[in-house]
C-alpha positions as CSV (number, residue, x, y, z in Angstrom):
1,X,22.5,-12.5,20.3
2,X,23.0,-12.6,16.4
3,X,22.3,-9.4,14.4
4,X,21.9,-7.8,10.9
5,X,23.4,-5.1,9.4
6,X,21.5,-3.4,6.2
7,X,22.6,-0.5,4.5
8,X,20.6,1.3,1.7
9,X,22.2,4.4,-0.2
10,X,19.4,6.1,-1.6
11,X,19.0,9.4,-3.7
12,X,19.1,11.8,-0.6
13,X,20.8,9.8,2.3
14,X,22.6,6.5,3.1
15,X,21.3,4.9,6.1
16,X,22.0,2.0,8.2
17,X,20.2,-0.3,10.8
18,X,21.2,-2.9,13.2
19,X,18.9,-5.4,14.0
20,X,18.3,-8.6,15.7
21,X,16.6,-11.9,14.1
22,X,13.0,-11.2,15.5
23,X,13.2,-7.5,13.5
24,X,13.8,-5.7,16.9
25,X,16.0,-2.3,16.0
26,X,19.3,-2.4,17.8
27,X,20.7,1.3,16.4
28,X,20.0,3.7,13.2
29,X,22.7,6.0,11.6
30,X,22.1,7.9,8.5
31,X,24.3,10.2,6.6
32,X,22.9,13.0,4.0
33,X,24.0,13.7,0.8
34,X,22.8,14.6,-2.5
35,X,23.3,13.6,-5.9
36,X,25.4,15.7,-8.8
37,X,23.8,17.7,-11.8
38,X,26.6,18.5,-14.0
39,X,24.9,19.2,-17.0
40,X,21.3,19.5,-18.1
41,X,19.5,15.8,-18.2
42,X,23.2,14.0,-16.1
43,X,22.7,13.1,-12.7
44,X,25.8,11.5,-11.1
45,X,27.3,10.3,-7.7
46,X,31.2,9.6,-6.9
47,X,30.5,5.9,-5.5
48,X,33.9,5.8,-4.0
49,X,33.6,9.5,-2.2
50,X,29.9,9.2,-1.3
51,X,28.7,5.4,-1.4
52,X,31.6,3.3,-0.2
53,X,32.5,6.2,2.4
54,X,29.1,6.2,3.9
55,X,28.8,3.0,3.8
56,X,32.4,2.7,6.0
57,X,31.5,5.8,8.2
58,X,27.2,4.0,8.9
59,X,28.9,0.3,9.2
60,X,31.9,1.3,11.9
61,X,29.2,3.9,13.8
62,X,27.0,0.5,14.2
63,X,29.5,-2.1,14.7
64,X,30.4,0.7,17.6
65,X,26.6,0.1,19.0
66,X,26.6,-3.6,19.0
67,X,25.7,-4.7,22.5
68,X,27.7,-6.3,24.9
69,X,27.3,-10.6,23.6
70,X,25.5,-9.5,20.6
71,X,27.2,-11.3,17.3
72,X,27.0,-9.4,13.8
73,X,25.5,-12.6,11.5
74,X,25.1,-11.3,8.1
75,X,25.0,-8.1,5.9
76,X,23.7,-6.7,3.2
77,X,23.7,-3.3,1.2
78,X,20.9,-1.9,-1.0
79,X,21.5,1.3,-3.4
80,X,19.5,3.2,-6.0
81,X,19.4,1.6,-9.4
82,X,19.7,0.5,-12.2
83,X,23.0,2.6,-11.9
84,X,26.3,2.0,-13.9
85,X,29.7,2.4,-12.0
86,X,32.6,1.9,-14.5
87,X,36.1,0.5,-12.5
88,X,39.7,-0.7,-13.3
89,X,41.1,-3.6,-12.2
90,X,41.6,-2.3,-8.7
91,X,38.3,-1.6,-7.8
92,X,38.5,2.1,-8.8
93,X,35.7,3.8,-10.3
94,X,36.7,5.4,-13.5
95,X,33.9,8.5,-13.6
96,X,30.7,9.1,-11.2
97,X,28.4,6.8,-11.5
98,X,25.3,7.5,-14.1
99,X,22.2,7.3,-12.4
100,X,18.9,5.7,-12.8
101,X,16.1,7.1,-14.9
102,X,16.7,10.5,-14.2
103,X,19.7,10.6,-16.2
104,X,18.4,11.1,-19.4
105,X,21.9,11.8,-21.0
106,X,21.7,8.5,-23.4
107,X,19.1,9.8,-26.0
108,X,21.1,9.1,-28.7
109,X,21.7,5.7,-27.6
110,X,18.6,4.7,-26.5
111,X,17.4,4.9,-30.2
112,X,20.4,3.4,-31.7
113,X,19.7,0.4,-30.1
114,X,16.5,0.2,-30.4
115,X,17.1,0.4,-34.2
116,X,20.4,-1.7,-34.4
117,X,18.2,-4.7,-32.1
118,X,14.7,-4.0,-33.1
119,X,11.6,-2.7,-31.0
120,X,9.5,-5.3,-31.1
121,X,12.5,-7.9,-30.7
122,X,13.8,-5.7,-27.6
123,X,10.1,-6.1,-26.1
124,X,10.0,-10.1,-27.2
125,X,13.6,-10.7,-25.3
126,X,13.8,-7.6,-22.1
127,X,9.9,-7.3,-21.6
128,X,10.5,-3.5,-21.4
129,X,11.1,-0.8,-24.3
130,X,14.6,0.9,-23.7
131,X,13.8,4.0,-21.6
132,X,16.4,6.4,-19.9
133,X,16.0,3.6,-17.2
134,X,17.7,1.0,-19.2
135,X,21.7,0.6,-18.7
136,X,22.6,-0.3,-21.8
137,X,22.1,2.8,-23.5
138,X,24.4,4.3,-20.9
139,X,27.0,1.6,-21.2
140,X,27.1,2.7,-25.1
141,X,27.2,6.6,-24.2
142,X,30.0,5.9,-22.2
143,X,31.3,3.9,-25.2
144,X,30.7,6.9,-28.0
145,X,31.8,9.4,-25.8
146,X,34.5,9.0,-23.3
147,X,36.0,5.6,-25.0
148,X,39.1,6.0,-23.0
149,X,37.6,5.4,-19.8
150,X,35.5,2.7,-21.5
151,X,38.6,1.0,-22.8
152,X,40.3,1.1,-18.9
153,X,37.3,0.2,-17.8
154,X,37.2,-3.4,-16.5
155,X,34.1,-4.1,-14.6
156,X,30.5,-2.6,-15.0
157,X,28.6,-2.8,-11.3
158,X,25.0,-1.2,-10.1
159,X,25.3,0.9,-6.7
160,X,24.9,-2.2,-4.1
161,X,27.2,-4.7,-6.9
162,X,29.8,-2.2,-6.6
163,X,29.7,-2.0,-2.3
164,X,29.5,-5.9,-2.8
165,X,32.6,-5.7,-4.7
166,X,34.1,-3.4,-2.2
167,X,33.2,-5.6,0.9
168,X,33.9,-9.4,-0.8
169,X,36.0,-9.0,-3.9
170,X,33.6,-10.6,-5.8
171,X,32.3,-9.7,-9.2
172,X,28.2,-10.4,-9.0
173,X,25.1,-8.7,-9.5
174,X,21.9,-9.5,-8.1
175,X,18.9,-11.1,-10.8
176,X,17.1,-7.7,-10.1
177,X,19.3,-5.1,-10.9
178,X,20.0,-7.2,-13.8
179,X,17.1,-7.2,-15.4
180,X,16.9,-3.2,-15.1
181,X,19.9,-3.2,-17.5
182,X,17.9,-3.5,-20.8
183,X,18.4,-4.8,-23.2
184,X,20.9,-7.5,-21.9
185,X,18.7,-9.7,-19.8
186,X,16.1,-12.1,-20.9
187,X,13.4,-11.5,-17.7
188,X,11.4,-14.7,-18.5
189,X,14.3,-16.8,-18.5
190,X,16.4,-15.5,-15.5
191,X,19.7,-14.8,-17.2
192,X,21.8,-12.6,-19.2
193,X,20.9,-12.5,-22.9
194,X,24.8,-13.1,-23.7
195,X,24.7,-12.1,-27.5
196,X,23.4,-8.4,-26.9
197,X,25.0,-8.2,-23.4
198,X,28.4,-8.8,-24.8
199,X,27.6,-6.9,-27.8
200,X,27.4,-3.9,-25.3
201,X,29.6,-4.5,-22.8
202,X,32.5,-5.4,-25.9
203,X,36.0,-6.3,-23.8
204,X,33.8,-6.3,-20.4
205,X,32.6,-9.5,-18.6
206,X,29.4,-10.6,-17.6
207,X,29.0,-9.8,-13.5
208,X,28.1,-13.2,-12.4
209,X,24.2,-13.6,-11.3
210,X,22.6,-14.2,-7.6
211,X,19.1,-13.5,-6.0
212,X,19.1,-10.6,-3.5
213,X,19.2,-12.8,-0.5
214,X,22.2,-15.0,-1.6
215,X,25.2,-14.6,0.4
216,X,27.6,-13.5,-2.7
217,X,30.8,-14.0,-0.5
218,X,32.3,-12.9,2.9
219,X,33.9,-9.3,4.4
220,X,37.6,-9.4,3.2
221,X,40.1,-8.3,5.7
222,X,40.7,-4.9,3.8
223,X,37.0,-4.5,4.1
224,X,36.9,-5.2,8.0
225,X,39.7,-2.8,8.1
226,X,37.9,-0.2,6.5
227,X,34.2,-0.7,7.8
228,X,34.7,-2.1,11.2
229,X,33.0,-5.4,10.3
230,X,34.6,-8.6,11.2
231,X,36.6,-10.5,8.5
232,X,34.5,-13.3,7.6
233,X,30.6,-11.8,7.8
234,X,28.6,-13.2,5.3
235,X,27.3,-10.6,2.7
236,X,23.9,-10.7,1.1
237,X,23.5,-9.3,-2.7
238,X,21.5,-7.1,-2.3
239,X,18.9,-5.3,-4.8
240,X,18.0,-1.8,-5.9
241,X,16.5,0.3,-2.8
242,X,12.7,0.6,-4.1
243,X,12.6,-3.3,-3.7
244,X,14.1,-3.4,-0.6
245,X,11.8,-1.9,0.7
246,X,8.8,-3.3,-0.8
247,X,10.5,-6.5,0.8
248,X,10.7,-4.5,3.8
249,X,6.8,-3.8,4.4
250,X,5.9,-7.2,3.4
251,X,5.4,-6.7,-0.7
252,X,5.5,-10.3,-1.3
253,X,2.5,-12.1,-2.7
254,X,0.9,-11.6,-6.2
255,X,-1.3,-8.4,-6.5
256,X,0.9,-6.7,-3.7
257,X,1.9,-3.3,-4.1
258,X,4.1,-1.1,-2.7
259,X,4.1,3.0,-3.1
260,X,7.1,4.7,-2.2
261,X,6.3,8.2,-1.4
262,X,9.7,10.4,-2.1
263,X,11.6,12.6,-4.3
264,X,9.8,10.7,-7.5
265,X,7.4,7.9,-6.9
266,X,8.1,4.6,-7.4
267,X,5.3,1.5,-7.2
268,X,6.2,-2.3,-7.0
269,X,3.9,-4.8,-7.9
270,X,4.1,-8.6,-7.2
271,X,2.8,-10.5,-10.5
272,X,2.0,-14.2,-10.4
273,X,3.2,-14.6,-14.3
274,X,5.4,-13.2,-16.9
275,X,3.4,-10.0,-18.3
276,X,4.8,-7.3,-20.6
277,X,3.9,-4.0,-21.6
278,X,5.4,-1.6,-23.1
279,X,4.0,1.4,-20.8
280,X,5.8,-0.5,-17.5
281,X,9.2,-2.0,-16.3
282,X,8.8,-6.0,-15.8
283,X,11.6,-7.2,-13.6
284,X,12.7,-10.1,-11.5
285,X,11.7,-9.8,-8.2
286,X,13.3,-10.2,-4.6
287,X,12.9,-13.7,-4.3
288,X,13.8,-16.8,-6.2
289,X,11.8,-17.0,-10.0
290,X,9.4,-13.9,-8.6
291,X,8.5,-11.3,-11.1
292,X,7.3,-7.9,-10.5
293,X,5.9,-4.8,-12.5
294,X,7.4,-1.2,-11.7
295,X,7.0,2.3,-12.5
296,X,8.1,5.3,-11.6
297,X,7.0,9.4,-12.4
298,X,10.3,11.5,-12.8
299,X,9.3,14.5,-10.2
300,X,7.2,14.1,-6.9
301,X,8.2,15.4,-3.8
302,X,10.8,17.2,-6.0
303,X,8.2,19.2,-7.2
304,X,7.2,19.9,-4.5
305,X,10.1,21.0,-2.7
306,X,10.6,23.3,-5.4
307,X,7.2,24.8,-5.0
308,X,8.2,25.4,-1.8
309,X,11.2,27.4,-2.5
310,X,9.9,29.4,-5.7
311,X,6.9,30.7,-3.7
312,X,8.6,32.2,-0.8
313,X,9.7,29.3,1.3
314,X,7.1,29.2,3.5
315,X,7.4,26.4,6.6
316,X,6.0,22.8,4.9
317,X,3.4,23.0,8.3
318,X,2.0,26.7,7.0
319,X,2.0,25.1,3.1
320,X,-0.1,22.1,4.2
321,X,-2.3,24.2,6.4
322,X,-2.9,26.6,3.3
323,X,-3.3,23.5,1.2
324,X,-5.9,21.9,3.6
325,X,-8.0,24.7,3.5
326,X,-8.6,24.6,-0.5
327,X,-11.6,21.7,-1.6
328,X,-9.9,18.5,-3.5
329,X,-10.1,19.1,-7.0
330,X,-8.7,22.9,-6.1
331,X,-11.2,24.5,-7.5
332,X,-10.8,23.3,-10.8
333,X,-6.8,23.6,-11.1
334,X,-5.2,21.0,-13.0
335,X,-1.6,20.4,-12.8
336,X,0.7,17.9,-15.1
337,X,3.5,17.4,-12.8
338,X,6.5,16.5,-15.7
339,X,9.0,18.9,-14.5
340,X,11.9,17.2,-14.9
341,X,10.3,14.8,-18.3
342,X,7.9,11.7,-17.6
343,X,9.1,8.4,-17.0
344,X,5.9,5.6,-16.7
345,X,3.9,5.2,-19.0
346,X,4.6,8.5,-20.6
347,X,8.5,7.9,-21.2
348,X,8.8,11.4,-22.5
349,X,12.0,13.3,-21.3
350,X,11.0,16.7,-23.5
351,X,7.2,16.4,-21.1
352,X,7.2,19.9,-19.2
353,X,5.0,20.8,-16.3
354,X,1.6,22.1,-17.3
355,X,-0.9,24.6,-14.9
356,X,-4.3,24.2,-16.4
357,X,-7.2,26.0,-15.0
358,X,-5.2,29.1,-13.2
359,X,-7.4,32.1,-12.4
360,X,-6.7,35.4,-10.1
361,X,-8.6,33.7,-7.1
362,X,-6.1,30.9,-7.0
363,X,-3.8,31.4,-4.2
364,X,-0.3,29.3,-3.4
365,X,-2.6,26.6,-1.4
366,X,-4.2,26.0,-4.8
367,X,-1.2,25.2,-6.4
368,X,-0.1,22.7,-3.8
369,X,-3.3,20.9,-3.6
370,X,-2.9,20.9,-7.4
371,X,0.1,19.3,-7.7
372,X,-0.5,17.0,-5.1
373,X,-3.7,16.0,-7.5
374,X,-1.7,15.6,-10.3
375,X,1.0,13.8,-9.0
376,X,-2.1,11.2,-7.5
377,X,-3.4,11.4,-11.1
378,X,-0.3,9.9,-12.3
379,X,-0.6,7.2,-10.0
380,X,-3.9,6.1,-11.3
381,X,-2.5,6.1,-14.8
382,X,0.0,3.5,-13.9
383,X,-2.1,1.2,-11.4
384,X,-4.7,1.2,-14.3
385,X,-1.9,-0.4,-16.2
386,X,-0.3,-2.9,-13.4
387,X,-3.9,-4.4,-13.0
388,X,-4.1,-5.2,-16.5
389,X,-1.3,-7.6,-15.4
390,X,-2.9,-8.7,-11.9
391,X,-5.1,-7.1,-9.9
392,X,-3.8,-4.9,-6.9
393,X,-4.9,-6.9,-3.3
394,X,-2.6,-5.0,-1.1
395,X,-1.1,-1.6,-1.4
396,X,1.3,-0.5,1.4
397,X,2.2,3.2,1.3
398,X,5.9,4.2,2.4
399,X,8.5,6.7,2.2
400,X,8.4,10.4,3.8
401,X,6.0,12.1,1.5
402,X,3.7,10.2,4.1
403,X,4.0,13.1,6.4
404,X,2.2,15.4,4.1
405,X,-1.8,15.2,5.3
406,X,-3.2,15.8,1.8
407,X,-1.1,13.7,-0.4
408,X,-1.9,9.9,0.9
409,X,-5.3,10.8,1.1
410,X,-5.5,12.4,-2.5
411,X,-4.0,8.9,-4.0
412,X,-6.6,6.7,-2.1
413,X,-9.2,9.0,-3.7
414,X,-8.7,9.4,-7.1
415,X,-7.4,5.4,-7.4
416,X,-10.1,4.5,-4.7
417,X,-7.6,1.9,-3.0
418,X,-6.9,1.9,0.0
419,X,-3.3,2.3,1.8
420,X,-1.9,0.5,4.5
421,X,0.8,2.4,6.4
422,X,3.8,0.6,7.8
423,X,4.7,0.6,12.0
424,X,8.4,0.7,11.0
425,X,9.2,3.2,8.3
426,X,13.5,2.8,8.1
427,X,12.9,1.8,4.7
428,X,15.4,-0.3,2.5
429,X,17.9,-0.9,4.8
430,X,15.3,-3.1,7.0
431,X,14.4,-4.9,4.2
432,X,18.6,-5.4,3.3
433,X,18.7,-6.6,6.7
434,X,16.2,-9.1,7.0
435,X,17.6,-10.3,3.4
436,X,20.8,-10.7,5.2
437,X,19.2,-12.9,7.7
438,X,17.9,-15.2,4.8
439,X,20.8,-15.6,3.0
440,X,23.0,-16.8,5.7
441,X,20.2,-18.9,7.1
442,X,19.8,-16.8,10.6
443,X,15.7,-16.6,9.7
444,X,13.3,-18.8,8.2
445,X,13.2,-17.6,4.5
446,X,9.1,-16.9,5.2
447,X,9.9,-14.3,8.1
448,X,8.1,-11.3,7.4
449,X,8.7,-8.2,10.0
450,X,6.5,-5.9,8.8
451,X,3.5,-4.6,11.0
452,X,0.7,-2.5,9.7
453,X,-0.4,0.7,11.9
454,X,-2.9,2.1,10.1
455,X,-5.0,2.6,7.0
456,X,-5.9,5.4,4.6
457,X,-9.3,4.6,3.1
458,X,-10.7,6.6,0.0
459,X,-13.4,9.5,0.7
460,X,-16.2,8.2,-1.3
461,X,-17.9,12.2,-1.6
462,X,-14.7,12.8,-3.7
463,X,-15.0,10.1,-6.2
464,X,-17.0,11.8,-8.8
465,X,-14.9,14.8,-8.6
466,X,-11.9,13.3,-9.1
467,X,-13.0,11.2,-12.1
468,X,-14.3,14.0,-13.9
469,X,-11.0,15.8,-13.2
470,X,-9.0,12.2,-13.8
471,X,-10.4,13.0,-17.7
472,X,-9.6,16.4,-18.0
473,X,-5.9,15.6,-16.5
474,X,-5.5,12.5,-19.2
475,X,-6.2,14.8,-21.9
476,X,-3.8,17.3,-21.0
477,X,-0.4,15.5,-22.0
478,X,-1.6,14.1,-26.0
479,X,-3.5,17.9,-26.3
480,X,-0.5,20.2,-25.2
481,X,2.4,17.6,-26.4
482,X,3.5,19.3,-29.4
483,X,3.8,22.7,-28.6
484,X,5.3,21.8,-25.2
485,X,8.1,19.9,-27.3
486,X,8.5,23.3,-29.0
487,X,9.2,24.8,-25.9
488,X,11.4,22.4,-25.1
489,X,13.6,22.9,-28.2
490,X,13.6,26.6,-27.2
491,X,15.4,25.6,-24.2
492,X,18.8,26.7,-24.1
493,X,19.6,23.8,-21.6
């Protein structure tokens, strides 16, 4: 029996699965962890200490599962992204690794570039304005301000480029996470944009490029040593998590969409042609010459979790009960949900939370509901955008907000799509699995896994509602920005 290995290190957890090549689950480990917060707007990770041990600990835990004839074909590893690990020449990462879009330490940078290469030339050669999402801007931070470790530095890698690294010896990245390090790919064109590239990266080479199902190279024998896996198993690229696991749930064809339900939100869309806007990430996709558009809000689930704690800590099953129990549109309680800034389309790292509406018969259930609304709001805002580009067919709904009861059903009614929810819900590593498989040829490259189980369909009675509150909510951010960026400067943080 042949099986898959995929591994995903995501924001709160790496976790593993070990399938076979019909999609059947063999064994699951996962391993918790959480992400550093040194400073006000960093948000880092030791790779070595966290990503590449996990990774070790969930692949020798599996290998320790496989069943009596069973055969470990393929792997591959997924991470969050885009992500910059800096390394010496042995492989060593030279400072955590800088997060994704909620490190929003590169300011500075961000607008240098943007001056030193040109807005509108940025958007004519990336597709994407530079965001705190881009890498490049933290390459340079890195650059300004700690140019020893830049100047040791001799290879750049995302989260799954660097596990690649680790497990092959190879020096690749995957066409996706490439074209999330702004501005040094050219999306429409598949490759790096050398001049700018090696204008940022200065003494440090170009990672060579692959798609996320190309087998990049095979488990060394220091790598077998360390995660258990045989010397010789091919090794998928890989991709950042969030498309993983669209690829996961089927997120294939144009006008597909994928909602990941988590910490922050992040949404996927398939697009047919090359389409840019300023408001939305275009990428490469998972497959060969696909595109896809992709946004993502900066607080979610967060937000919620830190409702949870600031008013009382109260069980989630008492706060959704509570929450239930108050009428969508919470009685006319408005919440902008930019705690932690606003990435899509509002790219605004000094955006603060705003409670709109708040009167003495508001109770905490109210405030749930609210935020709940407001974080569906923000949803609507962006798919409004991504049909401009092609309209949605096919949303699929993942991740593990999906166990609230409110919040699925509050994004089919204020977008008025509906949601299909997944039968398997591992996530990214199912998808890095059956990418595995692909690459090294174990299933036909049209295999698609994914079953659907049910479906959320919007509440028509709520429609009105919600657009009449969708207005109020879209006039909240422009009406309250400047004196919110006040407060912001008033922050000692």
């Amino acid at each position: 029996m042949e099986l898959l290995l995929g591994i995903d290190m995501g924001t709160g957890s790496t976790k593993g699965v070990l399938v076979d090549t019909s999609g059947s689950v063999v064994a699951t480990e996962t391993i918790p962890h959480s992400m550093d917060l040194p400073r006000p707007g960093w948000a880092e990770v030791d790779a070595e200490a966290v990503w590449w041990r996990e990774v070790c600990a969930i692949s020798r835990a599996l290998m320790a599962k496989v069943p009596s004839g069973g055969v470990l074909g393929a792997m591959c590893v997924s991470g969050v992204g885009p992500c910059l690990v800096l390394c010496d020449a042995d492989l060593r990462p030279l400072r955590p690794a800088i997060l994704y879009g909620v490190d929003t330490r590169a300011t500075a940078e961000i607008a240098a570039l943007t001056a030193e290469f040109g807005a509108q030339n940025i958007m004519a050669e990336a597709g994407t304005v530079l965001s705190s999402q881009a890498v490049g801007p933290k390459l340079e931070w890195v650059h300004r301000h700690e140019p020893d470790v830049f100047d040791r530095a001799r290879g750049w890698y995302g989260s799954n480029s660097y596990i690649a690294a680790k497990l092959t010896g190879e020096y690749v990245m995957d066409h996706h996470t490439a074209s999330q390090c702004d501005p040094m790919y050219v999306t429409k064109d598949f490759d790096w944009n050398h001049q700018w590239a090696q204008r940022i990266c200065r003494h440090l080479p170009l990672p060579r490029l692959a798609w996320p199902s190309e087998v990049v190279g095979t488990v060394t024998a220091e790598a077998a040593a360390a995660t258990g896996v045989p010397a010789g198993t091919p090794v998928a690229a890989g991709a950042v998590d969030a498309y993983s696991e669209a690829f996961s749930v089927g997120v294939r064809a144009p006008g597909d969409q994928m909602l990941m339900y988590g910490s922050t939100m992040f949404i996927v869309q398939v697009i047919d042609e090359y389409y840019s806007d300023p408001a939305l990430w275009i990428t490469a996709g998972v497959e060969r010459g696909s595109l896809a558009l992709a946004a993502g809000t900066s607080t979610a689930g967060s937000m919620i979790s830190w409702l949870q704690t600031v008013t009382g800590g109260a069980s989630f099953e008492d706060l959704m009960a509570e929450a239930q129990a108050v009428p969508p549109g919470s009685e006319g309680l408005v919440v902008l949900p930019y705690l932690a800034g606003e990435r899509t389309p509002v790219f605004d790292p000094q955006a603060r939370g705003v409670v709109a509406g708040l009167t003495l018969r508001h109770g905490r259930g109210h405030l749930f509901r609210a935020a709940y609304e407001g974080i569906s709001f923000g949803i609507r805002q962006i798919l409004e955008r991504f049909d401009d580009a092609h309209a949605g067919t096919r949303t699929v709904a993942v991740g593990g907000g999906l166990r609230s009861p409110i919040w699925t059903q509050a994004v089919s009614d204020i977008t008025g799509r509906s949601q299909l929810i997944p039968e398997q819900a591992i996530g990214a590593s199912y998808g890095d699995a059956l990418l595995a498989g692909i690459g090294a040829g174990l299933v036909p490259p049209s295999t698609d896994w994914a079953k659907i189980a049910r479906e959320v369909k919007p509440d028509p009675a709520n429609r009105a509602l919600y657009d009449e509150l969708y207005a109020v909510w879209s006039e909240l951010y422009p009406a309250t920005r400047p004196q919110v960026h006040r407060l912001t400067s008033m922050d000692p943080g």
